[in-house]
Structure formats: C-alpha cells, structure tokens
N, C-alpha and C positions, 0 to 999 in steps of 0.2 A: 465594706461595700461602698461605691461609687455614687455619692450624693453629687448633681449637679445642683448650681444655682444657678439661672438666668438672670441677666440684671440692664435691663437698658442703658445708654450712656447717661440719659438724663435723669437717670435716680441714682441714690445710695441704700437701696431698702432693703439691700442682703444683710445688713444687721438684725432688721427685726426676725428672719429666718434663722440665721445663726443665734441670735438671744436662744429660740424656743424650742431650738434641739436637744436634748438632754445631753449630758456630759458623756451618761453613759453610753451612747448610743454608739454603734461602732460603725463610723462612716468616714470615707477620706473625701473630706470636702471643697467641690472645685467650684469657682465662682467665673462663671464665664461670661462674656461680654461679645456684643457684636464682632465681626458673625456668626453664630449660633451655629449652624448646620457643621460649619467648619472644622471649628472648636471643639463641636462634641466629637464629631466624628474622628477627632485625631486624637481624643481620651478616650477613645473605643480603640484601637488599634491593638496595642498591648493588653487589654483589658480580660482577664479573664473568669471571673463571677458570673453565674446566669443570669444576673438581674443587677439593673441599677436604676437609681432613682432620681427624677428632673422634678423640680418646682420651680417656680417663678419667685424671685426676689421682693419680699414681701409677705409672702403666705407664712402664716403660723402654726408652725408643726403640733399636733395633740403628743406630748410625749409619750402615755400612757400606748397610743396608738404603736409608734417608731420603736418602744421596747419589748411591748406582748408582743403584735401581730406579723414583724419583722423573722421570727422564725418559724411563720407559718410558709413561709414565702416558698421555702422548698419544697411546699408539697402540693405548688399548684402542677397541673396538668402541661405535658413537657409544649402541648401546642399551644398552652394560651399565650398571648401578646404583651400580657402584660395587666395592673389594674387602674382602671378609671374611680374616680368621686366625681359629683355633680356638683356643680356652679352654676351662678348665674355669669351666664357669656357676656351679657354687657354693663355688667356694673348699675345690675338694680335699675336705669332707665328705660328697659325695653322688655323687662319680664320673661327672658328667655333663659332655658337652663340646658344647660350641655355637658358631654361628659369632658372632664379632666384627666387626663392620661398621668399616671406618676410614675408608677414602677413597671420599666420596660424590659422586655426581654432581650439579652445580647445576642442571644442566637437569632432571633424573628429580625432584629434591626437590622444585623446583619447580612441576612439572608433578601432583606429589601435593596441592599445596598446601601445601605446606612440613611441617614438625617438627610434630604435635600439641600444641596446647596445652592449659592446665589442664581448661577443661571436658571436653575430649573423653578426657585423660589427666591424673589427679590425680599420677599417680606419676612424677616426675623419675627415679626410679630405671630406669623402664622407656620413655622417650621413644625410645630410641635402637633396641630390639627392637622396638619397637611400628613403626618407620618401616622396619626394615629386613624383618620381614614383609610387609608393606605393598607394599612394593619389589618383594618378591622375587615377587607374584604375577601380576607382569607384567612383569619384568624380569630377565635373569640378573645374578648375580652372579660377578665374578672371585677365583678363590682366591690370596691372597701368593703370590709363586716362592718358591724353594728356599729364596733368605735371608729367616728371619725378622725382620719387622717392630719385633718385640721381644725385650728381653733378658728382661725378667720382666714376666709380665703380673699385672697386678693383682688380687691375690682377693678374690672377693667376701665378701661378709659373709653370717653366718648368718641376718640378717634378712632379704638382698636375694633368698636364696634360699626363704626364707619367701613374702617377695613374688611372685617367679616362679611358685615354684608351684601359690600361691592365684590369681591374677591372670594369670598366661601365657595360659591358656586366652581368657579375654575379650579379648585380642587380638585374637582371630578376630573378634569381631561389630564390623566394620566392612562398607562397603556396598562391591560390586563394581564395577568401572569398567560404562560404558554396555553397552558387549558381552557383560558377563555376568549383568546387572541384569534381572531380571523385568517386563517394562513391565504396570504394572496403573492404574485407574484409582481417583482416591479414594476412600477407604472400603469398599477391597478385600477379598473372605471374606479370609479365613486360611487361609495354608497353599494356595491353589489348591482350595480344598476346593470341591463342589459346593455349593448352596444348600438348606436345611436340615442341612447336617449339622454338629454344632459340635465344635469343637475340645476336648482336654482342660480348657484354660483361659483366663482373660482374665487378662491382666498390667493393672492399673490404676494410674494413674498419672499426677497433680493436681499441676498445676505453676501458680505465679505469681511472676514475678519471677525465675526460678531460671536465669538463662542460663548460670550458671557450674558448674551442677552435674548437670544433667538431661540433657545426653547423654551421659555415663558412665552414668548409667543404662540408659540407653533402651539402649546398647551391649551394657549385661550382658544387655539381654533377646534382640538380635540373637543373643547368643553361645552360647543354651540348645542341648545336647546332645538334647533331645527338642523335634522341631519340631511337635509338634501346641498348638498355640498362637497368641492374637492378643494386642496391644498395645493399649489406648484409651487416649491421651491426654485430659486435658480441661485447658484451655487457659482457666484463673478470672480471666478479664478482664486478660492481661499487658500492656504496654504496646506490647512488643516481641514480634512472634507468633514460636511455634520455629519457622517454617518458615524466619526470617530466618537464627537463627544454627546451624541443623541439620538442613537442609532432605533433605541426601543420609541420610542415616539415617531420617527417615521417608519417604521412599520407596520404603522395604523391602516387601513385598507384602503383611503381614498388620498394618501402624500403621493406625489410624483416628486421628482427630481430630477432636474436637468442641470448640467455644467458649462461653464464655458473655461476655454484653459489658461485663457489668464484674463485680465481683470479689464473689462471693457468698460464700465461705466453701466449709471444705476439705468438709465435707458434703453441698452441695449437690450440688460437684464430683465426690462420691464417686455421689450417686444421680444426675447425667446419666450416668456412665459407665454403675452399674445399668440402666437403662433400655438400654443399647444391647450390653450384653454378651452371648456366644456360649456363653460355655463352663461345665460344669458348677462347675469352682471359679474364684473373683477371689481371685489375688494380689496382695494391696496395696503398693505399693512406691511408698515415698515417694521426694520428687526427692532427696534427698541422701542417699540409699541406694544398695546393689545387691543383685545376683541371683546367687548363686554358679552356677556354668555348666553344675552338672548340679540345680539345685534344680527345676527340673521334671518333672525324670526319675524325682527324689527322691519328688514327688508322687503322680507317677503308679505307683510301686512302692509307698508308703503307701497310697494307695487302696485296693488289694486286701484291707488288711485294717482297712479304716475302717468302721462301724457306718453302716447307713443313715440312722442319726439323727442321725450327729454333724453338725456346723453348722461346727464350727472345723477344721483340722488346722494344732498351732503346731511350731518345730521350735528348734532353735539358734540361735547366730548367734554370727559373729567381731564383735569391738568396734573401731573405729577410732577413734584420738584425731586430730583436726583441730588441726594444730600450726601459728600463721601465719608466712609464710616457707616451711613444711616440707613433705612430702609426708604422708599421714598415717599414724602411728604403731598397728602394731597391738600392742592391748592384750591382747588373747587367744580365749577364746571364750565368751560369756556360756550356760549349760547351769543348763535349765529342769526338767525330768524330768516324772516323769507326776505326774497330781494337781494340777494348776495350780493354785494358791490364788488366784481372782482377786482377793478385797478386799484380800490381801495386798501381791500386786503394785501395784492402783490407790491403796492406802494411801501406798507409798514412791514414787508416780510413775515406777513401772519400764516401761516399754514392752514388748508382747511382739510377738517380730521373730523369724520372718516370720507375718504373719498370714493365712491362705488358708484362704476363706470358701467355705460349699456356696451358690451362686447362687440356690438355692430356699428356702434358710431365710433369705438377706437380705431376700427377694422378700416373704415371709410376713410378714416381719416391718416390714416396708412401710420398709426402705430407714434410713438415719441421719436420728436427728433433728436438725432443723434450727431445733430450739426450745431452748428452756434458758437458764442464765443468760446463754450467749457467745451462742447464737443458730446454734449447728452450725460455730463456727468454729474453737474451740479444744476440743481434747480428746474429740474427737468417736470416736477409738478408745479408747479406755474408755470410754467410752456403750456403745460397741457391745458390746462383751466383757461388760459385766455386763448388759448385754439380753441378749443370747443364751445365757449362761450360766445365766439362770433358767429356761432352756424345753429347750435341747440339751446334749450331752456333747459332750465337746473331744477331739481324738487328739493324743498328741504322737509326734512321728519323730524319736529319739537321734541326730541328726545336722546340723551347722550346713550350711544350706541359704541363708541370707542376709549378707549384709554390713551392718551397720550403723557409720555415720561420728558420731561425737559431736562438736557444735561449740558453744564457748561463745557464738557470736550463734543460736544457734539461737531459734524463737518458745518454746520450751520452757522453755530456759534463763533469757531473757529473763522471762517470765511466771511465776515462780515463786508468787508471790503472789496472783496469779489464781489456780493450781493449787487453792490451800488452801482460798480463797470455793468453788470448781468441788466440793472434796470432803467439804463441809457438804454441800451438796444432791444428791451422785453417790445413785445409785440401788442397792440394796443387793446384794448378793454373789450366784454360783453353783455350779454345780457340776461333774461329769468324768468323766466315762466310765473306767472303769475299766480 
C-alpha cells in the first residue's frame, strides 16, 4: 500500500517516520515535497489499492497499530472517506484538538478530483484539512480503534497555527456537490435576491492571464460570513476563459462574468464591471489577493458610522511574501490609521488594501481613466485615490479585512521605473474625513 510522507523544504524529519515503521510493514514509501497537491495527486494516477496513507514528516508510527489494524482496513464501509486520529492542531500553545486525516480513500479522493492544487490552495500547509473538510461533507469519516496510530504526533508550529486561523475559515468557500448547488442561470441577481433590490456590495475582480491565482480569490469571496453580496468578474481578453480552469466556483449563484475580447487594460476592466454593479460599495480585489472571511461583515458594521460623503472606506491588511518553491510567508499586518496621507502613500508606491468604493461617487466621477501616460493600464488605483481624495473624505476601519500576497514578478515590481515617469505627471494630493 501507498505510504506518503509529507515533508517541508525546511526540515529533514521523514527519518524519524521512516525509523518507526516496522520493517514488516508492507508499504511503498514515497516522500514528497513541495507541492503537495501535485505530487500526490500524480502518485494517484496509476494508483490502484482502495486506500492509502498520508502522514506528516515527523510523526511516529505505533507499529503495533500499522501491523494489527492495517487488515482491518478492508472492511470499512465502501462510503467512508477514510480514517481520522485527533491532535492537537497547534502544537500544545492554543489547546485546540482536531481531527487528523491518514488513511484515505482512492476512490472518494478521486471522485473529489483529487488533492487541491496551488491555484485553488496556495497553502501546502493546509492541502490535507482542506481535502478532509471537503470529504467530510459528503462522506463519513472512520475514527483509529483503541490502538493509537501514533506514538508522537507531530507539532505544529506557531506559524501553521497562524495560518489556520487566518485561513481555516476560507476553506469553507468551496462549491457544493450537484445536490446541494443552487441551479441559477448566468448572470444570476445575488443572493436569490428579488429584481431591484441590490446587495450590500460588489466584489470586483479583473483577471488576465491569472490561472494560477484567481480562484483562491474568487474562494475567499465564496467564503464571506455576510452573504449579502455579488461577485463580477471581467475576463481583459485572457487567452484561456476561467470557465475552463474554475468553472465549478463560478457557478455559485451570485458570479457574473463579463469579457472583453482582447485586453484593454485594468481600467477599462474596472469601468465594465462599474457599468454592471449592484451594490452600494465595490470591493476591489485584485487576482493575487484575498478577502479575509469576515471583511464584509466588517463593512457592513463600518457603514453605520460612515459620513454620507465619504467615497472611500480603506482598512488593514496582513502582507504575504510570495516565496518560489514555498507557500507564502506571512510578514505581519500592514496598519494605516486614520488621516490617510495620500501623496504620501503614492510618493513611496504603497498600495492601499482593501479599497472599497461608495458606487455613486465612482459613478459621479465617471468611472477610471483610461487616458494618461499608460493609457489606464498601469497604476490606475492611484489615479483613483488622489481623484477622489480632492472631492471626498475617506473612513478607515482599525481592522485588517484584506489579505495582500507580495511577488517579485508582480507588473509592479517589474515596472518600477515606469512608476517614477507615472509620478511626474500623477495628479495632486487630498484629503480625510476626520
């Protein structure tokens, strides 16, 4: 049988797993490495046993366990998923216990479409919770007998449990199998809502070229704690449509998607979505970003004490470093405070994240230009910030509500020097509500 070992680049602790395997034990054992989803999924392919087994590099097998209860295995039940043992999820600092997925079923994996890969799951750390949620809402799961599986299970680290608990939540915004899927047609209200009546907000969100990153997005919007909301896509001439590689995610009942047929720039993209949006604020979220899973809720509790004038409301945001090889590294929480200094910010090329616009002063304001030195294609949110900062005040909400991913191929990164011709001729500063 198919023994994996998971093992991060920055350890060597598939020895202590392979120490306390018994000799006897009859497994062909594969030790795999960043990317996980990948990797497994491509030792699944010819694979054919009903069951194989994943542990983390590090965990110590009970032998006793891997040579009895290993021929029990054939006579679980052909639906279960597979079986779980309990841990502690954070490694003894936070007193939380969770179950442990090890022996999975090839048929159920399968039938999910195997292991999530990077697009859909940037986090290696979390591949294996992410499939075993997944699993489990259509499927039971079987708990170890008496004998434990392990003699020491392995702890997690403080970051992993960083990760969990920033990221657990978005697990959930995955789409339901057919039976529990809302059948709507394209370009469905939101929400089930009647006709005229619009949602809190639009999530906007200009994708080209972006296969590898833009349904982890589209996910974190699935996964919002406050469902009064819709999704537009605009689809700037890709070569490849999302419907090809994340079709089942926007099938979701409140995704619209609009195209344009070849690639105009991220402005343009941003005023077709304008032209079709619902909701009193847009949420601009870029493809190689996210949504933290209550930042709508966030909004909607900042609303109540937002000035009817204000135009902007900006908030926090955690920083993610884009490591290659890695999953990505969080760097902390970038914290703006009130008083925004815009030319400050557009001086040092800071981004401000999340930016979520009142729909009527974009309107007023007739939308991004799509003129300028780039022609609306670069840098087109700072256009916007210091236009609307000469006419409105801004709210800020003391609380990080967005995920932002830093990558050094990013067009930012790469165009540095553009940046600087762009901030000769950028348009002059404004102002903030107090």
């Amino acid at each position: 049988m198919l023994m994996i070992v998971l093992e991060q680049p920055e350890t060597a602790a598939s020895k202590l797993t392979l120490q306390s395997l018994p000799a006897a034990a009859p497994f062909d054992i594969r030790i795999v490495r960043p990317p996980f989803a990948e990797r497994m999924n491509a030792l699944m392919r010819d694979y054919s046993l009903p069951y194989f087994a994943v542990v983390e590099a590090g965990m110590r097998l009970n032998p006793l366990y891997w040579l009895q209860e290993a021929c029990e295995w054939g006579l679980l039940p052909s639906e279960t998923a597979g079986i779980v043992a309990i841990r502690d999820a954070y490694g003894g600092c936070r007193g939380r216990l969770a179950p442990y997925p090890f022996l999975w079923s090839t048929e159920a994996v399968r039938a999910a479409g195997g292991f999530e890969t990077y697009a859909r799951l940037p986090f290696d750390s979390l591949v294996l919770e992410s499939a075993y949620r997944s699993l489990a809402r259509i499927r039971p799961w079987a708990k170890a007998a008496a004998i434990s599986p392990f003699t020491g299970m392995r702890r997690s680290s403080r970051r992993l449990g960083d990760i969990r608990d920033l990221l657990g939540p978005l697990l959930e915004g995955t789409v339901q199998g057919p039976e529990g899927r809302k059948k709507t047609e394209p370009g469905a209200l939101a929400g089930g809502t009647e006709e005229g009546d619009a949602p809190l907000c639009s999530v906007v969100l200009c994708l080209y070229r972006d296969e590898d990153l833009v349904p982890w997005a589209v996910r974190s919007v699935l996964a919002q704690t406050r469902p009064d909301w819709e999704l537009i896509l605009v689809d700037d001439g890709s070569p490849v449509p999302p419907e090809q590689y994340m079709g089942d995610l926007l099938a979701a009942p409140r995704v619209r998607i609009f195209r344009h047929d070849r690639n105009y720039g991220k402005a343009r993209a941003l005023n077709t979505a304008l032209a079709h949006v619902r909701g009193r604020w847009i949420v601009e979220l870029d493809a190689d970003d996210w949504l933290a899973p209550d930042c709508l809720a966030g909004l909607s509790q900042a609303e109540k004490g937002v000035s009817p004038h204000a135009a902007l409301i900006y908030g926090d945001h955690y920083e993610w470093q884009q490591v290659p090889g890695r999953e990505p590294l969080l760097k902390g929480i970038r914290r703006y405070g009130p008083g925004l200094d815009i030319e400050a910010y557009v001086r040092k090329g800071q981004p401000v994240a999340p930016r979520i616009y009142r729909t009527a002063a974009l309107r007023e304001l007739g939308g991004w230009s799509e003129g300028g030195l780039f022609g609306g294609r670069l840098y087109e949110d700072m256009e916007m910030l210091l236009a609307l900062g000469r006419t409105y005040p801004f709210h800020y909400v003391p609380e990080p509500l967005y995920h932002r991913r830093i990558r050094k191929d990013s067009v930012t990164r790469q165009r540095e020097t553009d940046y600087q011709r762009w901030l000769e001729a950028r348009p002059g500063g404004g102002r903030e509500e107090s």
